[in-house]
N, C-alpha and C positions, 0 to 999 in steps of 0.2 A: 681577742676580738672584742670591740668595744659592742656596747647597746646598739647602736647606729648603724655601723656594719653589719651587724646579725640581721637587722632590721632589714638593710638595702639588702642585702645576701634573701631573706626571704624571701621581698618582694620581685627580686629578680628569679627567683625561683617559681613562684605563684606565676609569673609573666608568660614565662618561655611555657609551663602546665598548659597555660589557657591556650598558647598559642597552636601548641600541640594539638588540642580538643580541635580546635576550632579547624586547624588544617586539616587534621583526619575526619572532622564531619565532613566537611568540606566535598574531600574526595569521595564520600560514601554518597554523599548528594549526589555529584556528578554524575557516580557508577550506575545510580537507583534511575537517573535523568536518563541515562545512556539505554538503560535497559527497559523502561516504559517508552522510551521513544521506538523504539525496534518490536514492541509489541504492540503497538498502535498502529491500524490501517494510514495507508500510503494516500489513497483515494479522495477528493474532497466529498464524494457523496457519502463513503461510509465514514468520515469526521464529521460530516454534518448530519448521518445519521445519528451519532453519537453524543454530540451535540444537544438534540432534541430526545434524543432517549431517556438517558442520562437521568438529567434534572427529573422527567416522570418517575421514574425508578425510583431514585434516592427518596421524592414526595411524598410517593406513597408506602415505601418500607415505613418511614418515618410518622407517617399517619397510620399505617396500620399499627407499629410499635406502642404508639399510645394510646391507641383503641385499644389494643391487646392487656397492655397493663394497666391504664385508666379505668376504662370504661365495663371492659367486660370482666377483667379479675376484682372490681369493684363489687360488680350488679351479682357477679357468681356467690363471692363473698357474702352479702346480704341475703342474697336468696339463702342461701346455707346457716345463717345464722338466724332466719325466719322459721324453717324448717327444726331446728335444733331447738331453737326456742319451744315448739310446740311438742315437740317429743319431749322434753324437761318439763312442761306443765301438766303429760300425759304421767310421767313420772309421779310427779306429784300427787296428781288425784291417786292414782293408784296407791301410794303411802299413806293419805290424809283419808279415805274410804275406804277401806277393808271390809266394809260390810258389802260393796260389789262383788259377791263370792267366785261368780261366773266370766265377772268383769264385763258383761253384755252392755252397761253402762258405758263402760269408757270405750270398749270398740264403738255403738253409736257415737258419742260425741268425737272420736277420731277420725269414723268415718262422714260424719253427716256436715259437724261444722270445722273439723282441719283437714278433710282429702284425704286422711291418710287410713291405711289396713294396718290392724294392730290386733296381736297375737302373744299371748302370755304362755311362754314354754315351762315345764318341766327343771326342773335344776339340770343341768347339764355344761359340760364346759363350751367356752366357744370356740368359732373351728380356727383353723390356723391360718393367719397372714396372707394371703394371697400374693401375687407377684403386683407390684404397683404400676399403673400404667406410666412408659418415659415421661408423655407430657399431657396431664390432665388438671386443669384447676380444680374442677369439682373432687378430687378424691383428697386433694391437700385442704383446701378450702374448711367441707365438712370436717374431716380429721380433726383439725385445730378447732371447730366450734364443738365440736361431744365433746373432747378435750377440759375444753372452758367451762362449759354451759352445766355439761350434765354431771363430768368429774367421776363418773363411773368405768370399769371396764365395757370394753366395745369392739366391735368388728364389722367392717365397711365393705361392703359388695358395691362397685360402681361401674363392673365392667362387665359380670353377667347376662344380664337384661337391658338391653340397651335401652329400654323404655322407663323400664322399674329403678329403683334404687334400691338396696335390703342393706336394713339396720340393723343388730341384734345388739343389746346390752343387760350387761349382768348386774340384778336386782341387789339390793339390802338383804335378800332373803333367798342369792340363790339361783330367783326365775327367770328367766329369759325373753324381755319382753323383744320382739320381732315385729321391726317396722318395714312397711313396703310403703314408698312414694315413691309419685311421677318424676320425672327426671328434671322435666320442667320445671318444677316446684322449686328446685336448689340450682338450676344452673339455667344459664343463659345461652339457649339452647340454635338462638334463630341468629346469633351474632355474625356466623358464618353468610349469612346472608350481602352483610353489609362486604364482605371481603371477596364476595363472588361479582358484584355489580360495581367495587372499584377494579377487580382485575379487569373485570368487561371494560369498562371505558375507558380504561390504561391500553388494551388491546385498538381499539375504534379511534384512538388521538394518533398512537403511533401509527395504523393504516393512513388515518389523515397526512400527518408529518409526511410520511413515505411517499405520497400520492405526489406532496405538495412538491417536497425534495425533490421528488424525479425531475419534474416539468422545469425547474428551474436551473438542476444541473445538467440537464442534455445541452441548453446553448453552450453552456464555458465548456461542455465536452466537444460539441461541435468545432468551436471555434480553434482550441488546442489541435483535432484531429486536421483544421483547416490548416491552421501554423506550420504542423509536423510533413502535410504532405505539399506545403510550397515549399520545405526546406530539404525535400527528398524530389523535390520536380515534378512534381505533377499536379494534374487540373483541377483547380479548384472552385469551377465555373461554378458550381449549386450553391454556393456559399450563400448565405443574407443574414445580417443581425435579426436576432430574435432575443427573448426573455427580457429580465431587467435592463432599467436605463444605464447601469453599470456598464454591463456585458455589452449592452448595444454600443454605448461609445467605445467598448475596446475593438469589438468584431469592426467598428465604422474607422479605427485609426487600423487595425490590421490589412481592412479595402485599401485605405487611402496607400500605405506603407507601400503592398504589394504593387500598384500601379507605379508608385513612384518609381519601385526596380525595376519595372517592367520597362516601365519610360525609359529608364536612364543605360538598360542594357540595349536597349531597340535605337539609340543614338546614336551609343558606341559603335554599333555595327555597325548603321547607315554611315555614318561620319569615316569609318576604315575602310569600308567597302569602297567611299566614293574616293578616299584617296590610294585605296588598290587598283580601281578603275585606271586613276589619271598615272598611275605608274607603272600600269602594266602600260598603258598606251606611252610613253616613255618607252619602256625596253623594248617592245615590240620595234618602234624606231631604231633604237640603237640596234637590234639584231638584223634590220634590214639593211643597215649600213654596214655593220661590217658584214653583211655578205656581199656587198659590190665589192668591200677591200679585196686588197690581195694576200693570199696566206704569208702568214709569217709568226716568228713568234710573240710580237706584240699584237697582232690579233688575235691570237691562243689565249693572251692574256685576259686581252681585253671580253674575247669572249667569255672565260670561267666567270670575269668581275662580272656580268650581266645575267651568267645562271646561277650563280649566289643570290645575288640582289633579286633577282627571280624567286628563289629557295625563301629567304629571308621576309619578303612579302606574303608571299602562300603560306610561314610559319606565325607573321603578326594578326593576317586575317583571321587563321583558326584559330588561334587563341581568342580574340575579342568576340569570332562569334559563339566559341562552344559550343551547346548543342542548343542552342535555341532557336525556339519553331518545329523541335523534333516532338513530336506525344509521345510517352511512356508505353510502350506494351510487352507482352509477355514475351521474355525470348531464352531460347534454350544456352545458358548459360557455358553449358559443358562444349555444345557444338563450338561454338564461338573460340573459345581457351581452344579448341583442337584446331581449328582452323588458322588460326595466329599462332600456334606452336606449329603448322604445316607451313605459314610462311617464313617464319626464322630457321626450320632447316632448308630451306631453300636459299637463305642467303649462307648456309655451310655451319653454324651452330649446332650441335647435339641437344636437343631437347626432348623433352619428357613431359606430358601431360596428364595430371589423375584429377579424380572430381569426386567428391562425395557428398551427399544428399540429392533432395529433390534440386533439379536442374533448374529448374524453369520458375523465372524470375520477372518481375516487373523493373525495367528500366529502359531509358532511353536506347536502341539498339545500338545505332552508330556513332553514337555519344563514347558509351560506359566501349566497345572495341575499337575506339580510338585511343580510351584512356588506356586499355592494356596493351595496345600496339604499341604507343609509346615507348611503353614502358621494358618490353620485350624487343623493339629494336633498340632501346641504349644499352641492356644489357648481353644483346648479340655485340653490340659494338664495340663492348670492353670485355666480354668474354667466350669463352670457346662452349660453358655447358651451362644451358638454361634447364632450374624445372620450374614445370609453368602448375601451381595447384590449386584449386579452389572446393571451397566447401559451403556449405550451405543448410544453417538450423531453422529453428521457427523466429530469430529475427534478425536475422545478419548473415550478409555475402560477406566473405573472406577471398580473397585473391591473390595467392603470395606469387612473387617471380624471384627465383634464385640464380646468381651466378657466379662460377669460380673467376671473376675478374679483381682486378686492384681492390674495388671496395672503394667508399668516403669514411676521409676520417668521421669519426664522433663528433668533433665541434663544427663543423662546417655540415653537415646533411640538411640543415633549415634551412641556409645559405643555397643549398641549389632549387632550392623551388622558388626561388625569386625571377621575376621575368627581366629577361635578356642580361643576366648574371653570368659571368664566365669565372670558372675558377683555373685556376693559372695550371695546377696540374691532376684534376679532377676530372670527373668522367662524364663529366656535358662540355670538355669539349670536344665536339664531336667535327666530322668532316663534312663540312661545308652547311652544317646544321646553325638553327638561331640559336641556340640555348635556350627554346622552351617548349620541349620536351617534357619535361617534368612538369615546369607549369601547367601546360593544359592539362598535363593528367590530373594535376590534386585539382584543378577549377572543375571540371569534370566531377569528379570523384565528390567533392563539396557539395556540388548542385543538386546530385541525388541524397543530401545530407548525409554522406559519409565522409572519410579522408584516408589518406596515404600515410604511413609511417614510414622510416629507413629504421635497416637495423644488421646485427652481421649472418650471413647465411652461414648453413652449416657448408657450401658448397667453399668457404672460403674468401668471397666475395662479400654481395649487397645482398641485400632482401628485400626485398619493395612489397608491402602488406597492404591492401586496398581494400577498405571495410565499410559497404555502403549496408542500411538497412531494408530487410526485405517488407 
């Protein structure tokens, strides 16, 4: 293999390396993204409490960090090598006069102009080590300045007396001179100070924030609570923009929005209504007529064609009006299910009704057992054993209807909730029905912000799942 080759041969090897790194950080980002996202409140008040915390936090870690190692391991420092200094001078006279026998001399000048208590011991060893405190500048601080300064043996009490400090160091000659100062003297004693009146106002900004936070996230809470319960049906008359000019222009396009449907459902009706009016006043005519006919079997005919078209009118009205104009109120769920499972064994079906949780639920009454009627006579219509079951947590009504009939295929179930859809061998069609059955149920079902699934029962059939929230 030539020079050149080896050359491409490595560079492609260094390539696909990098490429590797880069993919497997890659993924480790995403995985670390995945999993900070999942530990992060849901809420917009507690991210924007987070938000404003945050930054305080990090601020002043970050300022006390440098006060810590700046400022006060500075000042402690100096004090300590202030103090050390004076015990090395105390040293000294004591080496340089020996005619002080009593040494009453240098205790005055220790006491009177360096503060300090000083005591000339006996020859004696010094005591043993002590345990160091985890975390104390002052006991490292001095340590390192006798160390320097005075280069003699020594032993540091900084943890005894929480007032005092006690020095002992072993003389030229032996003696044990024994220093006691204030604590103050070597350490920076009031520093704490400064880190109790930043946590106070770290404490007094965050109450602020919090104060300020509420008042501003109640609107977009309100307004979302507003959303949620026009998309589940119910009145949302106490509504009015508040807080920011933000929030106010969504809550003011939210008014506008809702009136618009409001409008355009309250037309639909009027406009169906008035031509159920002029068609019922139609068949009414024609039924008048053929009853002057005379019987036969084109009258039999003609009469079914006019309770069809009769049928078919009274199934486009409900549909277009739903439940509108109904108010929402509490209604006993379970009674309902049982009362429309007592009207499907009446038309000769085998049914079965269970309920489990709290009953008693807020929705439209005649609305939400329309939509189960529905639903429980097409599947008396294509089958012999209904069970009709519903349950109920802290935020969702379940409503399943099972039946041993044919079933819809898989690809075709969306296909029947279309209005006035016939499927050629499917189980809306029914006898003398419009094909919108189904429809009113899921427009129903919708309106209290839920919806209808299909899917296969274990009875062998369909399963119609109706899952409004409570």
């Amino acid at each position: 293999m030539s020079t050149v080759e080896r050359a491409r041969s490595t560079h492609g090897g260094l390539r696909g390396l990098i490429a590797n790194t880069a993919s497997g950080l890659g993924a480790l980002a995403e995985r670390f993204g995945r999993r900070f996202n999942d530990l992060m409140p849901k809420g917009l008040y507690a991210r924007s409490l987070i938000i404003v915390i945050a930054p305080i936090v990090i601020l002043q870690s970050v300022v006390a960090y440098i006060f810590m190692e700046r400022h006060w391991q500075l000042v402690t420092h100096r004090l300590s090598a202030a103090v050390t200094q004076d015990i090395a001078a105390l040293i000294d006279i004591q080496r340089t006069y020996p005619q002080d026998r009593d040494y009453a001399t240098l205790r005055r000048i220790a006491r009177e102009r360096l503060s300090l208590m000083v005591e000339i011991l006996p020859p004696e060893p010094l005591p043993l080590p002590g345990p160091r405190p985890f975390f104390d500048v002052l006991d490292a601080a001095l340590s390192r300045e006798l160390a320097l300064q005075v280069g003699r043996p020594f032993w540091v009490d900084t943890v005894g007396n929480s007032a005092l400090i006690e020095i002992r160091i072993q003389l030229e000659d032996g003696k044990i001179m024994k220093v006691f100062a204030r604590r103050g003297m070597a350490y920076a004693s009031n520093s704490h100070i400064f880190l109790v009146w930043m946590v106070i106002a770290s404490l007094v900004l965050i109450g602020i924030a919090i104060l300020f936070l509420r008042n501003q996230i109640r609107p977009i809470q309100a307004l979302a609570s507003a959303a949620e319960d026009f998309g589940k049906g119910r009145d949302v008359a106490g509504f009015r923009p508040r807080g920011a000019s933000e929030v106010r222009k969504a809550a003011l396009a939210f008014i506008e929005m809702r009136r618009r449907i409001e409008r355009q459902i309250d037309q639909r009706t009027t406009m169906l209504a008035g031509v159920s009016h002029d068609l019922r006043t139609i068949l009414t005519r024609f039924k008048l007529e053929l009853a002057l006919l005379p019987e036969g079997p084109e009258t039999e005919a003609l009469r079914r064609d006019v309770d069809e078209m009769g049928r078919m009118v009274e199934g486009y009205l409900s549909f277009a009006r739903g439940d509108a104009g109904e108010a929402p109120a509490m209604t006993d769920i379970e009674a309902s299910l049982r009362d429309i499972g007592a009207d499907a064994e009446r038309t000769g079906a085998k049914t079965t009704v269970t309920f489990h949780g709290m009953s008693t639920v807020k929705v439209r009454p005649d609305a939400f057992r329309r939509c189960i009627s529905n639903l429980v006579v097409n599947a008396a219509r294509h089958g012999d054993t209904i069970a009709l079951s519903g349950h109920r947590d802290h935020r969702w009504l379940t409503v399943t209807v099972d039946d041993d009939g044919p079933g819809i295929p898989a690809d075709r179930r969306e296909d029947v909730f279309k209005p006035f859809l016939r499927l050629d061998d499917a189980r809306n069609v029914d006898d003398g029905g419009s094909g919108l059955g189904l429809a009113i149920a899921r427009d129903i079902a919708r309106s209290h912000g839920g919806e209808i699934t299909l899917s296969d029962s274990p009875l062998g059939g369909l399963r119609v799942t109706v899952r409004v929230p409570v």
